[in-house]
C-alpha positions in Angstrom: 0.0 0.0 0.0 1.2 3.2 -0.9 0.9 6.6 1.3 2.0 10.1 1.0 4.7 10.7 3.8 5.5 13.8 5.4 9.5 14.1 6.3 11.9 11.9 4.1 15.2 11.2 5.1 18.1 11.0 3.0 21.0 9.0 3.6 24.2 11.5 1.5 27.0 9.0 0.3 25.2 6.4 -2.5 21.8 8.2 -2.5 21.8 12.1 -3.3 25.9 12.0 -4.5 27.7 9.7 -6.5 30.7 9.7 -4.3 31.4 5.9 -4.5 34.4 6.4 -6.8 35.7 9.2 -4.3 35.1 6.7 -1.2 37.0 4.3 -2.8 40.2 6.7 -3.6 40.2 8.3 -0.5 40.8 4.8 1.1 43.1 4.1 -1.1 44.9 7.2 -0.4 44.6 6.2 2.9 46.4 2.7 2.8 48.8 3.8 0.0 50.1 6.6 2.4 50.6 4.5 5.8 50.9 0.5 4.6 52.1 1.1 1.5 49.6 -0.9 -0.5 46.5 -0.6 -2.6 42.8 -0.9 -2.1 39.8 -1.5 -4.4 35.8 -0.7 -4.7 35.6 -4.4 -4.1 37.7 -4.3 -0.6 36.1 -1.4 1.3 32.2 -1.1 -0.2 31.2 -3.9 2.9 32.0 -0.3 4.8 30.2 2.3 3.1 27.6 3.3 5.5 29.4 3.2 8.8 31.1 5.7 10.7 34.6 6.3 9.2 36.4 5.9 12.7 34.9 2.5 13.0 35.1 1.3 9.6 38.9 2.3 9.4 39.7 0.4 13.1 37.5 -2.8 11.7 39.1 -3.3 8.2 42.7 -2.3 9.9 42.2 -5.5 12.5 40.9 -8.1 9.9 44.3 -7.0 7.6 46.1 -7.6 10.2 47.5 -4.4 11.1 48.1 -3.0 14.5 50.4 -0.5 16.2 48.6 2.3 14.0 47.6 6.1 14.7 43.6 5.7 14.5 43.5 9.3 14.2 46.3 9.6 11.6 44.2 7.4 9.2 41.2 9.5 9.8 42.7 12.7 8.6 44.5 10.7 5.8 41.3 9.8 4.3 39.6 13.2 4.8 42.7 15.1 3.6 42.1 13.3 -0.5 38.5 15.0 0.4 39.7 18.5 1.1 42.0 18.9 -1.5 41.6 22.9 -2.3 40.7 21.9 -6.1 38.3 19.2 -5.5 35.2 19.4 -6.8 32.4 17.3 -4.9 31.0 14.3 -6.4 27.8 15.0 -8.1 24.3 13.9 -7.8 23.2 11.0 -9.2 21.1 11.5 -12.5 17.9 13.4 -11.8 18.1 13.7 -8.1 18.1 17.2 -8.1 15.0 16.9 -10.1 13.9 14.8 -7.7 14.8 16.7 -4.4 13.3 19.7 -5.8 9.9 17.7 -6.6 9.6 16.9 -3.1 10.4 20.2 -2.1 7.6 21.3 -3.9 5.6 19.1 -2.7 5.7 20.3 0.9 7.6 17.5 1.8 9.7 17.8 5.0 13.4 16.5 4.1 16.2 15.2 6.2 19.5 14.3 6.0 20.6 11.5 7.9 24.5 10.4 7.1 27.6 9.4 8.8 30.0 12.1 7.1 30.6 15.1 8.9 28.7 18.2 8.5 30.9 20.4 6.1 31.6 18.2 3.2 27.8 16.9 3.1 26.5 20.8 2.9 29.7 21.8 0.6 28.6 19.4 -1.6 24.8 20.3 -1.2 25.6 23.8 -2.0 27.5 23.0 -5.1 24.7 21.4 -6.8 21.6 24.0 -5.4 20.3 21.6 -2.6 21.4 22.8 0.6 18.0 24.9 0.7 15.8 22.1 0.1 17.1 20.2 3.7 15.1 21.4 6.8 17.4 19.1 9.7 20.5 17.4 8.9 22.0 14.5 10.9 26.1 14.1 10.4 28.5 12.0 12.5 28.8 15.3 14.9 25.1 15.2 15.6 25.1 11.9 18.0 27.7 9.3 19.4 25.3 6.8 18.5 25.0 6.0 14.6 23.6 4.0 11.7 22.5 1.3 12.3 20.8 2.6 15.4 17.9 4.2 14.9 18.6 7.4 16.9 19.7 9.0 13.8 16.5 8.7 12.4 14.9 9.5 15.4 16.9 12.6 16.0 15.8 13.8 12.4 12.4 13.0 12.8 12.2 14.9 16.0 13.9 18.1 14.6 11.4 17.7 11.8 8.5 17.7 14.1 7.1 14.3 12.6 6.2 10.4 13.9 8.8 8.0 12.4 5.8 6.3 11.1 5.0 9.7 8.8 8.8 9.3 7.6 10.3 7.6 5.1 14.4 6.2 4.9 15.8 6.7 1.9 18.9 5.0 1.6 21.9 3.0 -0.3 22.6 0.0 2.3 21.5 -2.2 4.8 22.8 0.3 7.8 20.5 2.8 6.1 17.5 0.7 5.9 18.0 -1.2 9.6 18.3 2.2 11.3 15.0 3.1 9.6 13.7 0.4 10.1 14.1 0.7 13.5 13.0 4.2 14.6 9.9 3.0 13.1 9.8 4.9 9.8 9.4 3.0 6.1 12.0 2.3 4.3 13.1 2.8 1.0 16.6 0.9 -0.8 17.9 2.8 -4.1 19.3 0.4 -6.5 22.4 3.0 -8.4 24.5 2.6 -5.9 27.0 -0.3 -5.0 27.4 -0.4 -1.6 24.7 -3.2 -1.3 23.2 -5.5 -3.9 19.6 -5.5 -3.9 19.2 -9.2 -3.2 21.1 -8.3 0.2 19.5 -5.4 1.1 15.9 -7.2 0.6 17.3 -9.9 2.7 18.8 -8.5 5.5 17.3 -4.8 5.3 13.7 -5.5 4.6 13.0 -2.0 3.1 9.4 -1.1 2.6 10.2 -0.3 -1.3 12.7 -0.5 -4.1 13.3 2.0 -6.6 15.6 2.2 -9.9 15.3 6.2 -10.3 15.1 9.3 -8.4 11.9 10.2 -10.5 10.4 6.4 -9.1 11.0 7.5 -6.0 9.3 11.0 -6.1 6.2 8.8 -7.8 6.1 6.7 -5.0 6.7 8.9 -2.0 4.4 11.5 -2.6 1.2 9.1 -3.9 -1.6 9.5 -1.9 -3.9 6.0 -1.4 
């Protein structure tokens, strides 16, 4: 059944902006810098999703490696991102469209991500959505993150909604869990990589599935 929602949240990396390809560098800026080896999309997209301090420390232990600066690794990673000439990664095809729609709509929208304030509004700004966002959850916003649901929660509660008049919008399972369980719907995008949708169905149980930002709009603003 479908309904018209009030507040959607948006998970940032994999949903709004393509920055898969830049997650994967800056990881591999990361390792190249301190170990002295490479990494791929296909070693580090398990992690895309979680809190960078945590993924880091996991994927560090289960190489082996120990002795290292947690911190150090960290600002590795974040120095490839603020590089004075880098330009952040785009939207994905026809969100802007899309975030706009809902916008228009009267929509309440949310951002509910575990990257850090600046870069998710830097990159907002860049491509004329900053405006559209009335409450934005970043990994300063809480201690406790995805896949809890207090992110969610937080964000529904700045919005002034119920989680069950909210919507998840996200990329992977952590989006769709924390979701899930704040007691909104949930919704898994399919053009990103960080989870096939076979896994995500499985282990996420999201409420929809859509292949398009238009889809989505379609779906999230019908009214039954």
């Amino acid at each position: 059944m479908k309904k018209r929602y009030k507040a959607v949240l948006f998970d940032y990396d994999g949903t709004l902006v393509d920055t898969n390809q830049l997650i994967v560098d800056s990881w591999d800026h990361m390792y190249q810098k301190h170990f002295g080896g490479h990494l791929t999309g296909d070693d580090v997209k398990w992690t895309f999703g979680m809190v960078l301090w945590d993924a880091i420390d996991d994927y560090m232990k289960q190489l082996g490696h120990s002795g290292y600066d947690l911190q150090e690794l960290v600002e590795s990673y974040r120095e490839f991102q603020r590089q004075p000439d880098a330009t952040p990664a785009p939207p994905f095809e026809g969100m802007v469209e899309a975030v706009l729609k809902l916008k228009e709509e009267g929509v309440l929208l949310g951002i509910v991500t575990s990257r850090g304030y600046d870069t998710c509004v830097k990159g907002l700004k860049k491509y004329g959505m900053a405006d559209c966002f009335d409450a934005f959850v970043t990994a300063e916003s809480t201690d406790i993150h995805k896949p809890q649901p207090e992110p969610a929660l937080i964000c529904c509660r700045e919005l002034g909604v119920d989680p069950s008049d909210a919507v998840m919008v996200g990329d992977s399972v952590f989006d769709l869990i924390c979701g899930n369980d704040a007691g909104c719907d949930t919704c898994f995008v399919t053009w990103s990589f960080a989870t096939g949708v076979d896994a995500a169905i499985k282990d996420g149980k999201p409420t929809y599935v859509v292949n398009t930002p238009a889809e989505m709009v379609e779906l999230l603003t019908a009214v039954v």
